[in-house]
C-alpha positions in Angstrom: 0.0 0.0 0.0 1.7 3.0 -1.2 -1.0 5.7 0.2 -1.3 6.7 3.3 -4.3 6.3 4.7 -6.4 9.0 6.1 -7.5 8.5 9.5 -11.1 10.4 10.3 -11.5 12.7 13.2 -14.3 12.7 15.5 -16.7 14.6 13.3 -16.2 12.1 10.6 -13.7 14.8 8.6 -10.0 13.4 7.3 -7.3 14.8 9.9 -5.8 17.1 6.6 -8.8 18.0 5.7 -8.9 21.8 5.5 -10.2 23.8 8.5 -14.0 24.8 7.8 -14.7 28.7 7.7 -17.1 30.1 9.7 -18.6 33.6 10.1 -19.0 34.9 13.3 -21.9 37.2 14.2 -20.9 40.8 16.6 -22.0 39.7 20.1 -19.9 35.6 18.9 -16.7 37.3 18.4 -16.8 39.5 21.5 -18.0 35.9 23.6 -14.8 33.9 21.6 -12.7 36.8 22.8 -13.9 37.6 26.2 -16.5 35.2 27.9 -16.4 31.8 25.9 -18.5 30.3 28.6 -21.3 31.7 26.9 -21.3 29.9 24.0 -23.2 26.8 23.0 -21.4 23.7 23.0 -22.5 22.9 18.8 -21.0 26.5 18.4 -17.8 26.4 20.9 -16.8 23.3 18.5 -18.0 24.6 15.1 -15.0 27.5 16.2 -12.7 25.5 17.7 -12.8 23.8 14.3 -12.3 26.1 12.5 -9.7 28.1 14.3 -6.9 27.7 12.1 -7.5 29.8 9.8 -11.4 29.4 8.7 -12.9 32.2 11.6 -14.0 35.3 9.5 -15.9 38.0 10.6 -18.2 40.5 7.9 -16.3 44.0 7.3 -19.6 46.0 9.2 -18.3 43.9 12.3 -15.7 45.9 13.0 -18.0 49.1 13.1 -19.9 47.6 15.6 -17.0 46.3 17.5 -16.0 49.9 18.2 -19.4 51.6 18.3 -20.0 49.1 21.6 -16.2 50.0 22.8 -17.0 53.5 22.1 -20.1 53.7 24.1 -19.1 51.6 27.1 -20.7 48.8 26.3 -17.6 46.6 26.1 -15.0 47.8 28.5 -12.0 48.2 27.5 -8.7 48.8 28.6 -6.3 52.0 27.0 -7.6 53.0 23.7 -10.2 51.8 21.3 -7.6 51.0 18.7 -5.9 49.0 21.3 -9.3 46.9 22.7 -10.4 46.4 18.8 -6.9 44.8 18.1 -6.7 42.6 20.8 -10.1 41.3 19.9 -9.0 40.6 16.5 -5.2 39.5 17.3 -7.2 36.9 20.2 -9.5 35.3 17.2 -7.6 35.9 14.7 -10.4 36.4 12.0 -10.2 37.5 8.7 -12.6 40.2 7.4 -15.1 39.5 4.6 -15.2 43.1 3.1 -18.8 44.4 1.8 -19.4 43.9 -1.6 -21.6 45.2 -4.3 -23.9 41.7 -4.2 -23.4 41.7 -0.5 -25.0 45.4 -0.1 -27.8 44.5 -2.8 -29.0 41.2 -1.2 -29.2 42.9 2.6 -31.7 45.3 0.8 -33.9 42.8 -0.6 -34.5 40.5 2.5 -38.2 40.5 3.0 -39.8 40.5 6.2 -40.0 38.7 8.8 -36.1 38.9 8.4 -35.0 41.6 11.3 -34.7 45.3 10.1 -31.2 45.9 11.8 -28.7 46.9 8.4 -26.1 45.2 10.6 -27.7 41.9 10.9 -28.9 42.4 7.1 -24.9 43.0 5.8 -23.6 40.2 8.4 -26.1 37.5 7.2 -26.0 38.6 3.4 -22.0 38.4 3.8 -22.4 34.5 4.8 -24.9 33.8 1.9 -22.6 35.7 -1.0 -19.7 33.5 0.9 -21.4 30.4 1.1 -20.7 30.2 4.9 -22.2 29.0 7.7 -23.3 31.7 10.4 -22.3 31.4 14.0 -25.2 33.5 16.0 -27.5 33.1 19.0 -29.9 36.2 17.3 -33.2 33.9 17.2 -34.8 35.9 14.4 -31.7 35.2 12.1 -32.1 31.7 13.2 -35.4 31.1 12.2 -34.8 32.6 8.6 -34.5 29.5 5.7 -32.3 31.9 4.2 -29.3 31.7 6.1 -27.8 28.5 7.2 -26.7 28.9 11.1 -24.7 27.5 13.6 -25.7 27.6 17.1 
């Protein structure tokens, strides 16, 4: 037998197999960062997965990241600049930038999908990716449109 064999992981997946990306929703990157005790089990392991290299976050994340440092509702330590880097160097997530098809198709969700332009570009981000969406917001959850982890 010249090959080498692949021997499966846990969650069925070869061991070389490459890491799964993920996006991360606003309040999942702060909870991965800060307090990972608050995340599910399915979506502590869908992350820990994916951690080398497959955690991405959608560009309007990091707007929201420092609007919450900025009004206190994240505390932070020194500067913004300095809490927003330490979040990103501690995840280590690459940023899905906002596209043309990304900032059509948050325009045309129809409702019952949620109103916030946030939720709307983070949730049209994974569907123009094709990735799955790691998020505890229930009315993202119950959309068919977005395929979520949590």
């Amino acid at each position: 037998m010249g090959r080498s064999q692949r021997h499966p992981r846990r969650d069925g997946s070869p061991q070389n197999a490459p890491a799964p990306v993920i996006l991360l929703d606003t309040h999942v990157l702060v909870w991965t960062a800060v307090t990972p005790q608050r995340l599910t089990q399915r979506a502590a392991r869908a992350i820990r997965r994916a951690e080398k290299g497959g955690l991405a976050i959608a560009s309007i994340t990091l707007w929201e990241l420092a609007f919450l440092f900025s009004r206190r509702r994240l505390r932070h330590r020194g500067t913004i600049e300095q809490s927003m880097r330490e979040v990103l160097e501690a995840t280590r997530v690459a940023i899905k930038e906002i596209t043309p098809e990304i900032a059509i198709l948050a325009q045309q969700f129809a409702r019952p999908f949620p109103s916030d332009p946030q939720d709307r570009l983070i949730a049209a981000t994974a569907i123009v990716e094709g990735l799955p969406l790691v998020t505890a917001d229930d009315d993202i959850r119950a959309s068919p449109l977005v395929r979520t982890i949590w």
